[in-house]
MARGU-868498 format. One record per residue (C-alpha): residue in three letters; x, y, z. Coordinates in steps of 0.1 Angstrom, whole numbers, padded with zeros to 4 digits. Layout:
rest->ala | east->X | north->Y | up->Z
...
This chain:
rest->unk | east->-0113 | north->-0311 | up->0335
rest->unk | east->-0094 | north->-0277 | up->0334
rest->unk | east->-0109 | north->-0255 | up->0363
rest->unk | east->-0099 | north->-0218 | up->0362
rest->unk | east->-0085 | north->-0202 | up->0394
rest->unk | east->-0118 | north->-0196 | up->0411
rest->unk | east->-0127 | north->-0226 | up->0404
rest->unk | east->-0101 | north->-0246 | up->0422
rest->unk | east->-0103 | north->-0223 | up->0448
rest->unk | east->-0140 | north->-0238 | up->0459
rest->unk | east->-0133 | north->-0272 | up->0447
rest->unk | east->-0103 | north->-0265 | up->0476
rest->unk | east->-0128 | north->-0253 | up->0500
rest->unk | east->-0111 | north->-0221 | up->0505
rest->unk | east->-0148 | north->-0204 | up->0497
rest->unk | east->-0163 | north->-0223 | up->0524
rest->unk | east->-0178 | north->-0261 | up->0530
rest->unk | east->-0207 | north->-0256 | up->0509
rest->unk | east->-0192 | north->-0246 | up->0478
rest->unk | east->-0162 | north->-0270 | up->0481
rest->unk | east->-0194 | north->-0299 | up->0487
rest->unk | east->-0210 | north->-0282 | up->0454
rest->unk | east->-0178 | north->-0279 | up->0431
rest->unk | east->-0171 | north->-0315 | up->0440
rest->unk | east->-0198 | north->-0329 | up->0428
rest->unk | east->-0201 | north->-0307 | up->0395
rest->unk | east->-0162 | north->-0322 | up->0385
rest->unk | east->-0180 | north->-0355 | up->0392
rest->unk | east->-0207 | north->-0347 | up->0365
rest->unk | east->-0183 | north->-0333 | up->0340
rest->unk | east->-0159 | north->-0360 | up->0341
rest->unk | east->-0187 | north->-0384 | up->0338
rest->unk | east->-0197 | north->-0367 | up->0304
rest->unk | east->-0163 | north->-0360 | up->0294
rest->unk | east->-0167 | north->-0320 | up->0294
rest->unk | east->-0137 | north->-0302 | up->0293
rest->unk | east->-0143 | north->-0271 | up->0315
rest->unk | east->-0166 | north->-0254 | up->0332
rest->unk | east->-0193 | north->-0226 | up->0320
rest->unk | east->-0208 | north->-0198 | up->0339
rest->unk | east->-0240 | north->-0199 | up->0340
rest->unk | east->-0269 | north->-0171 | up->0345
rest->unk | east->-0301 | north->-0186 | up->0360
rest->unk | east->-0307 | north->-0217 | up->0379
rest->unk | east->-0342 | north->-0231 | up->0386
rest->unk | east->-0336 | north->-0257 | up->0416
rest->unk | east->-0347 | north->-0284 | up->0437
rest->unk | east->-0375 | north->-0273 | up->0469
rest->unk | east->-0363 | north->-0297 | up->0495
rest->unk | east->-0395 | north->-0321 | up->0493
rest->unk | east->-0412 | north->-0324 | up->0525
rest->unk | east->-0425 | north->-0356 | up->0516
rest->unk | east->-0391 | north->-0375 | up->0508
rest->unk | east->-0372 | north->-0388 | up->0538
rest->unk | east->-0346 | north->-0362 | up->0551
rest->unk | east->-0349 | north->-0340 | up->0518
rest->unk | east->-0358 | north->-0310 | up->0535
rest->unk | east->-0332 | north->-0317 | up->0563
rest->unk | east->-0309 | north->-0320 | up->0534
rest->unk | east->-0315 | north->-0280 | up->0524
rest->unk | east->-0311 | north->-0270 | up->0559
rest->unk | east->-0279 | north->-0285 | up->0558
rest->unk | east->-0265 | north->-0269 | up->0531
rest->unk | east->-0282 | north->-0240 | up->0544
rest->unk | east->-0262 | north->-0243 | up->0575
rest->unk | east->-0229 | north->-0245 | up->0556
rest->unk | east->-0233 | north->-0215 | up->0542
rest->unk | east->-0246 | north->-0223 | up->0513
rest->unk | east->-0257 | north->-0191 | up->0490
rest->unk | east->-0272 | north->-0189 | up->0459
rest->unk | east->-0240 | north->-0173 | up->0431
rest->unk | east->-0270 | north->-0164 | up->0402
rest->unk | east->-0305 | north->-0155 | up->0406
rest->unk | east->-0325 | north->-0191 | up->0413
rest->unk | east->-0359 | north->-0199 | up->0415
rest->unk | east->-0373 | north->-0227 | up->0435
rest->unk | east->-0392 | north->-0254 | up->0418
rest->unk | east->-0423 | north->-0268 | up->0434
rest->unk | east->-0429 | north->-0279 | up->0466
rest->unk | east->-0452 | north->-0306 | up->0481
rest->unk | east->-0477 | north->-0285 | up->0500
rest->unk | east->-0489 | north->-0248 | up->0495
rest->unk | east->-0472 | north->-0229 | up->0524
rest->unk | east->-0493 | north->-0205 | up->0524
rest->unk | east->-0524 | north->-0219 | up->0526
rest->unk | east->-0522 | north->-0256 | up->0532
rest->unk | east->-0555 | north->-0263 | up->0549
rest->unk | east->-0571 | north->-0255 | up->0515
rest->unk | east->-0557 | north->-0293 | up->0499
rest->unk | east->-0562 | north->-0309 | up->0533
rest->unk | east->-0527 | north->-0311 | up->0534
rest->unk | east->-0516 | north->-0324 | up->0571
rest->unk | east->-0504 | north->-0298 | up->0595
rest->unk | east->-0471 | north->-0319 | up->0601
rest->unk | east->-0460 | north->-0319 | up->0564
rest->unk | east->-0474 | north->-0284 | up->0557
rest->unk | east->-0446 | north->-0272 | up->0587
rest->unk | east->-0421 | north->-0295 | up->0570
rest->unk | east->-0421 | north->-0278 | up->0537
rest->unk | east->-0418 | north->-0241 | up->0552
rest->unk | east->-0386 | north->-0255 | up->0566
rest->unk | east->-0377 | north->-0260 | up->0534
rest->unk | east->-0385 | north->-0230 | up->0525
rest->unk | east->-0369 | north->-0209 | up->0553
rest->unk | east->-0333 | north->-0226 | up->0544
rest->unk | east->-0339 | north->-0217 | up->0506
rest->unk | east->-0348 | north->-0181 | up->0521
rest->unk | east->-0317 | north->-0180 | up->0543
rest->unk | east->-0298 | north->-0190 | up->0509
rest->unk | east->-0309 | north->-0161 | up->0486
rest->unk | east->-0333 | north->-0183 | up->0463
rest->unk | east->-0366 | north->-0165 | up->0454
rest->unk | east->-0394 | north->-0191 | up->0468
rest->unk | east->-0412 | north->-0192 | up->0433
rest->unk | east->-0419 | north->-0228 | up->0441
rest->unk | east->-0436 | north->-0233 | up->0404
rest->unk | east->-0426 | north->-0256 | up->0375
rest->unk | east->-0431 | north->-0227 | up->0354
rest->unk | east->-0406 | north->-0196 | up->0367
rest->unk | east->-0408 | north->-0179 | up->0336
rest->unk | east->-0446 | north->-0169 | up->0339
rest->unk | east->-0431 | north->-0153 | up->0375
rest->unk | east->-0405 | north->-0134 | up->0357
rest->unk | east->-0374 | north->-0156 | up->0354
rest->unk | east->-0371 | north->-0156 | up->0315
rest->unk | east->-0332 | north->-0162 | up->0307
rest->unk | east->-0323 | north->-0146 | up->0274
rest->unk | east->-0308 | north->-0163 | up->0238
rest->unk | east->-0275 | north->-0178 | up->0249
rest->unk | east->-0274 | north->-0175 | up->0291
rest->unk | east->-0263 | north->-0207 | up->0305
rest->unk | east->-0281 | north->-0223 | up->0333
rest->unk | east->-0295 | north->-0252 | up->0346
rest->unk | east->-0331 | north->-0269 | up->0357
rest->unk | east->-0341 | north->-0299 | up->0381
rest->unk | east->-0377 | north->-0295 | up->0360
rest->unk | east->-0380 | north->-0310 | up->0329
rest->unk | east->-0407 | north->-0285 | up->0317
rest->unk | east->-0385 | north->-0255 | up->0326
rest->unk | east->-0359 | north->-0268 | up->0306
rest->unk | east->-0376 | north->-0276 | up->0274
rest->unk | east->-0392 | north->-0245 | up->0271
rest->unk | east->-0359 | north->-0227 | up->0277
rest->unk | east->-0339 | north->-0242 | up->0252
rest->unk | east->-0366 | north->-0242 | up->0231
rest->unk | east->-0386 | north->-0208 | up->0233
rest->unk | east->-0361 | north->-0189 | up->0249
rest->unk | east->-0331 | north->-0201 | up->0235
rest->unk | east->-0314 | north->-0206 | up->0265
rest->unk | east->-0287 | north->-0234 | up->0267
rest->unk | east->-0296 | north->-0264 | up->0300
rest->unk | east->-0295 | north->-0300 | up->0304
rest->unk | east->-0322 | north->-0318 | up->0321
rest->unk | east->-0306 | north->-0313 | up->0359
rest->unk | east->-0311 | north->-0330 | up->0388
rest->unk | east->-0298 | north->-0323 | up->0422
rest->unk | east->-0268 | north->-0311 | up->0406
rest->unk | east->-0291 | north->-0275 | up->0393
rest->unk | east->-0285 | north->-0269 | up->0434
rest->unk | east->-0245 | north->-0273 | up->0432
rest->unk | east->-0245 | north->-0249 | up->0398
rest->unk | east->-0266 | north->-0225 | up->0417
rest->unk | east->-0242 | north->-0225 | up->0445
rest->unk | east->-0215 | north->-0218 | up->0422
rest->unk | east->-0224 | north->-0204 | up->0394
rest->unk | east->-0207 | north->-0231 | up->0375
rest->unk | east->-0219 | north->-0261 | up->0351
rest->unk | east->-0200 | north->-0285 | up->0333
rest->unk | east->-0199 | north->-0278 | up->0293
rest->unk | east->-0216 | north->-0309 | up->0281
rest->unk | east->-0250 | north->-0315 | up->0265
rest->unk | east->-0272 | north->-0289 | up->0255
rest->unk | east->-0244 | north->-0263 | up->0263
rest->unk | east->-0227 | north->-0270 | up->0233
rest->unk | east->-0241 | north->-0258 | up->0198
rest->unk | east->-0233 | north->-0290 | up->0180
rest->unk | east->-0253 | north->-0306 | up->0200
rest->unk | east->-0284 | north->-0286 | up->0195
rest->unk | east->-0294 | north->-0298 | up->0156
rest->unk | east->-0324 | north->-0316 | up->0148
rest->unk | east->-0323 | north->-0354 | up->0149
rest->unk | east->-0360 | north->-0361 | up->0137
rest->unk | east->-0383 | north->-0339 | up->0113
rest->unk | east->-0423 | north->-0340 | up->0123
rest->unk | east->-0449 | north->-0328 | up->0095
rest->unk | east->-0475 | north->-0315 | up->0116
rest->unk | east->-0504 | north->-0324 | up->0091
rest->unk | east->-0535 | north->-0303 | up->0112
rest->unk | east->-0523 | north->-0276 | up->0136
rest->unk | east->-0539 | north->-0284 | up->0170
rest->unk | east->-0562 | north->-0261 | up->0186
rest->unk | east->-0555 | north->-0249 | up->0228
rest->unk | east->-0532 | north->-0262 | up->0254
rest->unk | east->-0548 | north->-0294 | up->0257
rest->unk | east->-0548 | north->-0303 | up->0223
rest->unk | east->-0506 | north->-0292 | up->0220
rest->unk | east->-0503 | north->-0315 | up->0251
rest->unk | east->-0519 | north->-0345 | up->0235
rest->unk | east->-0493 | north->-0341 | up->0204
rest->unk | east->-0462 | north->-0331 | up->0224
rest->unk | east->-0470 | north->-0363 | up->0242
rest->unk | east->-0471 | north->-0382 | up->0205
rest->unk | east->-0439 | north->-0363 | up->0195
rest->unk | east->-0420 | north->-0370 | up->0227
rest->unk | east->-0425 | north->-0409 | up->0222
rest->unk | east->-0413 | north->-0409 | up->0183
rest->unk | east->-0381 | north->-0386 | up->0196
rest->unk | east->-0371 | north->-0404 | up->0229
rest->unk | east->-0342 | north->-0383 | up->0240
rest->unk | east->-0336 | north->-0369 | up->0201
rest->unk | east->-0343 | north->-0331 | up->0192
rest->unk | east->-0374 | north->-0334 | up->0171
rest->unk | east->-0380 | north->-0306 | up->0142
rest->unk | east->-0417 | north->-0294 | up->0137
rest->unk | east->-0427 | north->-0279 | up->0102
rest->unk | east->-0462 | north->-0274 | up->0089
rest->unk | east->-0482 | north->-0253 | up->0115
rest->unk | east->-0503 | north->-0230 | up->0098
rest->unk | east->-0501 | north->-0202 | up->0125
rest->unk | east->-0473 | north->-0197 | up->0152
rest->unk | east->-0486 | north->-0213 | up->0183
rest->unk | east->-0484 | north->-0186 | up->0215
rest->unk | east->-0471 | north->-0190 | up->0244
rest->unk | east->-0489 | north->-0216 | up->0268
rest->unk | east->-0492 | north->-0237 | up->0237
rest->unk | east->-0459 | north->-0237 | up->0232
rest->unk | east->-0457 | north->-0247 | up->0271
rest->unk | east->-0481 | north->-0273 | up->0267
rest->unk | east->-0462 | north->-0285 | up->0235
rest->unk | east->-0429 | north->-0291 | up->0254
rest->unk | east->-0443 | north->-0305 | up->0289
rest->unk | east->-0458 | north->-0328 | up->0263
rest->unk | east->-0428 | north->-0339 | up->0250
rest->unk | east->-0406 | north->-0341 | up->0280
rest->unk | east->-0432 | north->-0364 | up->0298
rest->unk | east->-0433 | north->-0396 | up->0270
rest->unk | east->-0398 | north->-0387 | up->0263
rest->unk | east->-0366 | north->-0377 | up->0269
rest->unk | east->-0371 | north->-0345 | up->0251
rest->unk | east->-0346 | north->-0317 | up->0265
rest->unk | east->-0349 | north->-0297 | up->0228
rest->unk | east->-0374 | north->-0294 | up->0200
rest->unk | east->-0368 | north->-0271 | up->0172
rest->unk | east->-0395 | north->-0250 | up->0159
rest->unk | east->-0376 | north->-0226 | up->0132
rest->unk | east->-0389 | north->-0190 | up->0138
rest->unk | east->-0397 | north->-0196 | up->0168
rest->unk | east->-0367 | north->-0213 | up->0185
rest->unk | east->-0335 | north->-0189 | up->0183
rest->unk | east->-0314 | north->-0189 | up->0158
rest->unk | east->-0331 | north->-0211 | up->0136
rest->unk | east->-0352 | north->-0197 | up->0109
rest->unk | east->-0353 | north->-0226 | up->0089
rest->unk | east->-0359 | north->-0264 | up->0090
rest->unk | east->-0324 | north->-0265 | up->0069
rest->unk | east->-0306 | north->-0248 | up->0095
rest->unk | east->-0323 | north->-0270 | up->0120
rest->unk | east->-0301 | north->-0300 | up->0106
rest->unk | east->-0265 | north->-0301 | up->0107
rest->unk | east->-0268 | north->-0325 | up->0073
rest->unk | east->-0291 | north->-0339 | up->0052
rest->unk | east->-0331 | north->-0336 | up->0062
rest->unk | east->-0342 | north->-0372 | up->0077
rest->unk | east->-0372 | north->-0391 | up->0066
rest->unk | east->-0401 | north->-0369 | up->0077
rest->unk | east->-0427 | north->-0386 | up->0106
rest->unk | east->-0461 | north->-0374 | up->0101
rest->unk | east->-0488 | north->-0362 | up->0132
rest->unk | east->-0523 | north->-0353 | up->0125
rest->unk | east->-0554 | north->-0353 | up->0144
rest->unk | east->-0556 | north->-0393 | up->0146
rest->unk | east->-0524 | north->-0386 | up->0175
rest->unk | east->-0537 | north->-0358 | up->0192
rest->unk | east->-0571 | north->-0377 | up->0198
rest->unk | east->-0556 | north->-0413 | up->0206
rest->unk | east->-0536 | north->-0396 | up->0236
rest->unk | east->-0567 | north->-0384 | up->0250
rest->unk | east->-0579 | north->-0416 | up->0247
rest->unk | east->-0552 | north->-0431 | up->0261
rest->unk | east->-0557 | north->-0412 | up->0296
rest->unk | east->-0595 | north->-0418 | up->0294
rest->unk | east->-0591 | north->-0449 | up->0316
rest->unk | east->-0622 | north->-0446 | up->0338
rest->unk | east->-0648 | north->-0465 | up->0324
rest->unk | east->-0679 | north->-0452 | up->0349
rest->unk | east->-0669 | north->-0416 | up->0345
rest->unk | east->-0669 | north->-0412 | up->0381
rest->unk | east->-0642 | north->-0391 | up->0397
rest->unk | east->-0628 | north->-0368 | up->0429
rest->unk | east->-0612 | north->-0339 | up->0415
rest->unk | east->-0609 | north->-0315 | up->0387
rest->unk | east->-0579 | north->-0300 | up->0377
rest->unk | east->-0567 | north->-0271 | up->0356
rest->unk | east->-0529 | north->-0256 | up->0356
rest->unk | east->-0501 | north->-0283 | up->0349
rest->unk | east->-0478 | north->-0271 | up->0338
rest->unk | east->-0489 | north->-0242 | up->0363
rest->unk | east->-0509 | north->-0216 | up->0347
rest->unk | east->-0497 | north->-0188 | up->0334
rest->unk | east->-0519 | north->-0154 | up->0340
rest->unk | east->-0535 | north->-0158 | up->0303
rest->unk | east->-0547 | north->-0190 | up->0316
rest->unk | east->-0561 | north->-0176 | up->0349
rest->unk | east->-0582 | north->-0152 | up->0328
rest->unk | east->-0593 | north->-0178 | up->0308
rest->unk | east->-0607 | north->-0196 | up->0332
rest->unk | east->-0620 | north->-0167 | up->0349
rest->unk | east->-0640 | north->-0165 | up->0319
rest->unk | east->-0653 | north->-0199 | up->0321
rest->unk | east->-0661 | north->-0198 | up->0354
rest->unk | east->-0679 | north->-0160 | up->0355
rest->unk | east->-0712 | north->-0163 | up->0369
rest->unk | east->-0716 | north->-0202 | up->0370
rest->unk | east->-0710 | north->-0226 | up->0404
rest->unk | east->-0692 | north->-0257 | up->0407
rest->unk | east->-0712 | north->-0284 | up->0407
rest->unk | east->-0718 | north->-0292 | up->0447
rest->unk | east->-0702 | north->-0329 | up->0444
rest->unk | east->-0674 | north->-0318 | up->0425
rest->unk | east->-0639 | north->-0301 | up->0432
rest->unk | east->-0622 | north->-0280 | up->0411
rest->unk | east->-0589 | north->-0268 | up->0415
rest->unk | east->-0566 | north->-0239 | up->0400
rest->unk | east->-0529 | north->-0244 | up->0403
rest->unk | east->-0501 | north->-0216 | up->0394
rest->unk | east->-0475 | north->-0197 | up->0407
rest->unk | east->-0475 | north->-0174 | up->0441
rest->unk | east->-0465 | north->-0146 | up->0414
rest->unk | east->-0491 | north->-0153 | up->0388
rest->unk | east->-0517 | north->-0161 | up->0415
rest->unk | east->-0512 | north->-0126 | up->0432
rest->unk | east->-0514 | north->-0110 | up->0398
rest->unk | east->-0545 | north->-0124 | up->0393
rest->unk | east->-0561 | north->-0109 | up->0421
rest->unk | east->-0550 | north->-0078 | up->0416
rest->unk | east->-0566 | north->-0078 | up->0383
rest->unk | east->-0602 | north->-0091 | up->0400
rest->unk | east->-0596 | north->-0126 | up->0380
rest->unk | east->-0595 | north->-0145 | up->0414
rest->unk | east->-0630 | north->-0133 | up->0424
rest->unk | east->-0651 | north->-0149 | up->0397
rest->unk | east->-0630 | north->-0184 | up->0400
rest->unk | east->-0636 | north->-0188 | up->0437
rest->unk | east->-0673 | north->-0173 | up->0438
rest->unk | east->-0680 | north->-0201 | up->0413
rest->unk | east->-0664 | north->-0224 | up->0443
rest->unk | east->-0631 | north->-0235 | up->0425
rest->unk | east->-0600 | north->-0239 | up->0451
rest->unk | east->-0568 | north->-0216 | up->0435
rest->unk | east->-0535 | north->-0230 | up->0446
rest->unk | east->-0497 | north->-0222 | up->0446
rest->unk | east->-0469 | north->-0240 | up->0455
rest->unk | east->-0480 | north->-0276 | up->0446
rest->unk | east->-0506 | north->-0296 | up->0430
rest->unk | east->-0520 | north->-0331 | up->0429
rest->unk | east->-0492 | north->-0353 | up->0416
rest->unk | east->-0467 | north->-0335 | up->0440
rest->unk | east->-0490 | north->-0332 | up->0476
rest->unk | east->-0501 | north->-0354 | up->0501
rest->unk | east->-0520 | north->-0371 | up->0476
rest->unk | east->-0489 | north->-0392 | up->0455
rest->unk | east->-0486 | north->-0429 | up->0462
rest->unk | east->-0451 | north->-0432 | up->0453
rest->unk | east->-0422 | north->-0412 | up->0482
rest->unk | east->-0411 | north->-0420 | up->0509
rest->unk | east->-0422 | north->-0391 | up->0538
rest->unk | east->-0409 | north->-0397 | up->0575
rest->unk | east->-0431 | north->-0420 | up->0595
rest->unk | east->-0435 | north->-0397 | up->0622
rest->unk | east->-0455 | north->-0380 | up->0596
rest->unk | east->-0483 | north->-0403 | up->0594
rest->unk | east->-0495 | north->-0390 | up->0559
rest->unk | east->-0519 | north->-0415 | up->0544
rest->unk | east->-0531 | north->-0408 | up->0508
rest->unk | east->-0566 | north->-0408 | up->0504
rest->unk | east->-0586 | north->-0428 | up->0480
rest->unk | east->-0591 | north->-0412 | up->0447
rest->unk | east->-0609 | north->-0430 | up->0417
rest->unk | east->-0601 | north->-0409 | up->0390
rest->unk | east->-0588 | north->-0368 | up->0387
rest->unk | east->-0599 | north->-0352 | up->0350
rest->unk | east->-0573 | north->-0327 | up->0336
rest->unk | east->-0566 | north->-0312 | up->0306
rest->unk | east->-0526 | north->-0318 | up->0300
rest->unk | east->-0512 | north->-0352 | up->0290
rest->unk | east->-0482 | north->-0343 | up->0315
rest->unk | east->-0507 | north->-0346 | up->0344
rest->unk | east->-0523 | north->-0376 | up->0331
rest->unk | east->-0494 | north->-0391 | up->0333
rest->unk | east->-0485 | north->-0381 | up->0368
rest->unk | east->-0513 | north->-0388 | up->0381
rest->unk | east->-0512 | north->-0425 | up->0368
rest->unk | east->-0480 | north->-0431 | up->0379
rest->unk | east->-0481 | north->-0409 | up->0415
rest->unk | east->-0513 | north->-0412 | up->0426
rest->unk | east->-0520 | north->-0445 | up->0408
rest->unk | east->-0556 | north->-0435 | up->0399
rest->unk | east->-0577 | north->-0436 | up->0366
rest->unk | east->-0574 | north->-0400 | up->0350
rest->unk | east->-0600 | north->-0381 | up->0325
rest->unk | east->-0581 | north->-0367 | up->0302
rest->unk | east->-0599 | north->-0333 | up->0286
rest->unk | east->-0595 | north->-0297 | up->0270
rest->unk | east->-0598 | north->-0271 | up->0293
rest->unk | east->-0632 | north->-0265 | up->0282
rest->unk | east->-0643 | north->-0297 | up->0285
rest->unk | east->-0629 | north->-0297 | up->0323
rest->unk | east->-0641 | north->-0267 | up->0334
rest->unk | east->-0675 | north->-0274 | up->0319
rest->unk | east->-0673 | north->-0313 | up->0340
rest->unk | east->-0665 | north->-0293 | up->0372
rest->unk | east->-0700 | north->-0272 | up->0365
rest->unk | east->-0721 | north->-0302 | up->0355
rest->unk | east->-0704 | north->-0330 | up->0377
rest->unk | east->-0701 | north->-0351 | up->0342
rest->unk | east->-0673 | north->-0361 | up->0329
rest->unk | east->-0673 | north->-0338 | up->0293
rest->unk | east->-0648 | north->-0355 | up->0272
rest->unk | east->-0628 | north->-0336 | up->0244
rest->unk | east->-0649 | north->-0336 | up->0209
């Protein structure tokens, strides 16, 4: 790889341990992929330090320790307990302490403790053409896709960039790279979050790790649809990309979308959407623990709509509902009054985590000394196929998958109200 002066200058260590540690392992990437320099990048969106993964949080603290500072403005992706208010999940004291470890080292290194999978409803929305890099999946397809931002699907290594500043050019960083592969007809245009869940879901298992192109909507699908639309896609698949021309900068056409010749068109209509839900449907009794609305974490249009849902109405008293989002979106809520009618109707809101990522998962690997022990759960019911998912893989429970409407209105009954 060519490396400018600065560059070779960290990778040296003259800049300190922690970038030296950083710009090693980003060569390491790029020669891996082949790319032939580096890019600056504007935004990162990085890795918590887990508290329930063996020596992952000791891991930040070391870096931390190092020196370690944060080169571009970087959020911090979510976390495995709410920090703030831990007792409200029944999160165990000992990993509740853990994870504000964490998040005094990201603190000490200049990150801003958004501790969301969905930065950009906090404010960190990079612009048509900035560089940067994600350790969500989520974050990274609505980027490239929405915002028009360039980022690969990161792991660990959205920590070195941060650190640095730096990413290899590879991937989603280069233009030729981000043309369509596969054209979708969308044949009815869905209807809510849930609904674009289901058929990003669909779309993310026809594209695998391709960039899909989507004509045929007969309206331009806002925002949290959008979101819901990409989680979709990035759960059953590899999906990094998806091209919506008009929406997804600079396309403004399905033409322009492909570098040749349009592909054989795949069709989805209403048939997909439902046999996701139905796919996620998978307890038979209808008997379940917990209710949950906000994966990806809900944005502050969400909040009020469920502030609407709930206004005046009570959870049903052998049911629990909970409200994940952001610290950011969750404070703006209040200050609008949306929080009061959500927890006078007895719903739990929560930041910083949610079920597939607290004490509740099946599948990490916490420090014995910990003691956490999952508790039984026969079934959650959610409204977004990414959750389902989770959930069946993490906490390795039956899941009832819903719209929003039909959840909120299960919470308020204690039935399971399924989606049509």
């Amino acid at each position: 790889m060519q490396l400018t002066a600065a560059e070779e200058a960290m990778l040296a260590g003259r800049e300190g341990p922690a970038k030296q540690r950083a710009m090693e392992g980003l060569v390491q990437l790029g020669r891996a992929f082949g790319a032939p320099r580096m890019v600056e990048i504007g935004y990162a969106h990085i890795h918590a330090g887990m508290a329930l993964y063996l020596e992952d949080v000791e891991l930040m603290e070391e870096l931390a320790a190092e020196g370690a500072r944060m080169a571009v403005p970087a959020s911090v992706n979510i976390a495995n307990a709410d920090t703030v208010d831990w007792q409200k999940t029944g999160a165990p004291e000992g990993l509740a302490r853990l994870q504000q470890r964490a998040a005094d080292a990201q603190h000490k290194m200049g990150s801003a403790c958004t501790f969301t999978c969905t930065p950009y409803w906090a404010g960190h929305w990079p612009t048509w053409n900035t560089h940067m890099t994600s350790i969500e999946s989520t974050v990274t397809i609505f980027c490239n896709s929405v915002l028009g931002a360039k980022s690969n699907r990161d792991g660990f290594f959205a920590v070195y960039a941060a650190m640095t500043g730096r990413y290899p050019l590879f991937g989603y960083h280069l233009d030729e790279n981000r043309r369509g592969t596969h054209l979708i007809d969308i044949v009815e245009t869905p209807n809510g979050t849930s609904d674009f869940s289901c058929l990003g879901f669909h779309i993310g298992r026809i594209a695998g790790d391709g960039v899909p192109v989507l004509r045929g909507f007969d309206r331009r699908p806002n925002l949290d649809e959008l979101d819901a639309l990409g989680a979709g896609m990035a759960t059953s698949g590899g999906v990094a990309l998806f091209i919506l021309p008009g929406v997804t900068p600079p396309f403004g056409s399905v033409e322009q979308a492909f570098a040749g010749a349009l592909p054989e068109a795949a069709r989805s209509g209403r048939g997909d959407i439902d046999a996701v839900y139905s796919r996620f449907c998978t307890a038979a009794d209808g008997a379940f623990d917990i209710v949950h609305v906000g994966c990806p974490h809900a944005s502050f249009e969400e909040i009020r709509d469920y502030a609407r849902l709930l206004d005046g109405k009570r959870v049903h008293g052998n049911t629990e509902l909970w409200v994940t989002t952001s610290r950011a979106v969750r404070r703006m809520a209040e200050e609008a009054g949306l929080l009061r009618p959500i927890e006078a109707a007895g719903a739990k809101v929560i930041s910083d985590t949610c079920p597939i990522s607290c004490h509740f998962a099946r599948t990490t690997s916490p420090d014995p000394k910990l003691g956490i022990v999952p508790p039984p759960i026969r079934a959650v019911v959610i409204d977004s196929a990414k959750q389902a998912k989770y959930v069946r893989d993490m906490i390795q429970c039956d899941t009832l998958l819903t719209t929003t409407e039909g959840a909120i209105a299960t919470a308020l009954t204690g039935r399971f109200v399924g989606h049509r």
